[in-house]
NUSEVO-652956 format. One record per residue (C-alpha): residue in three letters; x, y, z. Coordinates in steps of 0.02 Angstrom, whole numbers, padded with zeros to 5 digits, always signed. Layout:
BEGIN
ALAXYZ
...
***
This chain:
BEGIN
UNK+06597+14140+02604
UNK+06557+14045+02447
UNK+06539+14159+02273
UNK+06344+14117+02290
UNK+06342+14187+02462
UNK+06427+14357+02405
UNK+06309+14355+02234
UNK+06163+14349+02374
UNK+06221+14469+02494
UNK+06272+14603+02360
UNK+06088+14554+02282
UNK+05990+14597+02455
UNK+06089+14765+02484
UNK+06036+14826+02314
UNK+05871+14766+02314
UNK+05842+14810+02476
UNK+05930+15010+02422
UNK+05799+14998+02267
UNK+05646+14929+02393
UNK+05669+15081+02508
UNK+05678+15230+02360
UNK+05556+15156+02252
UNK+05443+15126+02397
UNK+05448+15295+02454
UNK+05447+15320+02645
UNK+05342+15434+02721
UNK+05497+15565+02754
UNK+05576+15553+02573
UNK+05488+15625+02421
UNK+05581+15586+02263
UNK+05530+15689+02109
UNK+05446+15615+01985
UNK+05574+15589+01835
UNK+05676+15501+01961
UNK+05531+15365+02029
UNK+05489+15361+01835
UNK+05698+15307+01809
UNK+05713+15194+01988
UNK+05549+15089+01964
UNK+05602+15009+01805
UNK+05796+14991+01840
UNK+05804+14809+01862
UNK+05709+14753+01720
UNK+05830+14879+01638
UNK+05973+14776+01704
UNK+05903+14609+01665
UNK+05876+14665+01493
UNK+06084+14738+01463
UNK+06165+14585+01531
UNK+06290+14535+01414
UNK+06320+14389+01297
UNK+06500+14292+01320
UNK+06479+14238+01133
UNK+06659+14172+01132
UNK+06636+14090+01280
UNK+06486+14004+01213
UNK+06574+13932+01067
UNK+06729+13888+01179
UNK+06639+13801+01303
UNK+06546+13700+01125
UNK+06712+13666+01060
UNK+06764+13593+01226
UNK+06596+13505+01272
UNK+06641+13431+01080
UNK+06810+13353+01099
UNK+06741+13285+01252
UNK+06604+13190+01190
UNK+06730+13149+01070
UNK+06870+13092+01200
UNK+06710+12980+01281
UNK+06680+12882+01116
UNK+06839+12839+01079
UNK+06837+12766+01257
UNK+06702+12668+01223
UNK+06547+12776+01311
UNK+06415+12798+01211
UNK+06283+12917+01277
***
């Protein structure tokens, strides 16, 4: 199974776990400070994903002597 495939199967259980609590079925009634804390919990993680600064400027500095490694080749882009 390809990294995307396990991204997308790990995505669909947990959506799927957060579609069935914050949708309530008929035989579960959650109280409400938890359905206030489950309905926003994605955006929640969406909004705390981290920043690789260092990789950022690695993968500059490396994109750089690239570009760099092209010219001198004679590829001009």
């Amino acid at each position: 199974m390809t990294k995307l495939g396990q991204w997308l199967c790990g995505l669909a259980l947990l959506g799927s776990a957060w579609a069935a609590l914050a949708l309530a079925p008929p035989g579960l009634r959650l109280p409400a400070p938890f359905r206030q804390a489950l309905l926003p919990l994605p955006l929640y993680r969406l909004a705390t994903f981290n920043d690789c600064e260092e990789a950022a400027v690695e993968l500059q500095e490396h994109i750089s002597a690239a570009r760099t490694d092209l010219r001198r080749r004679g590829l001009r882009f």
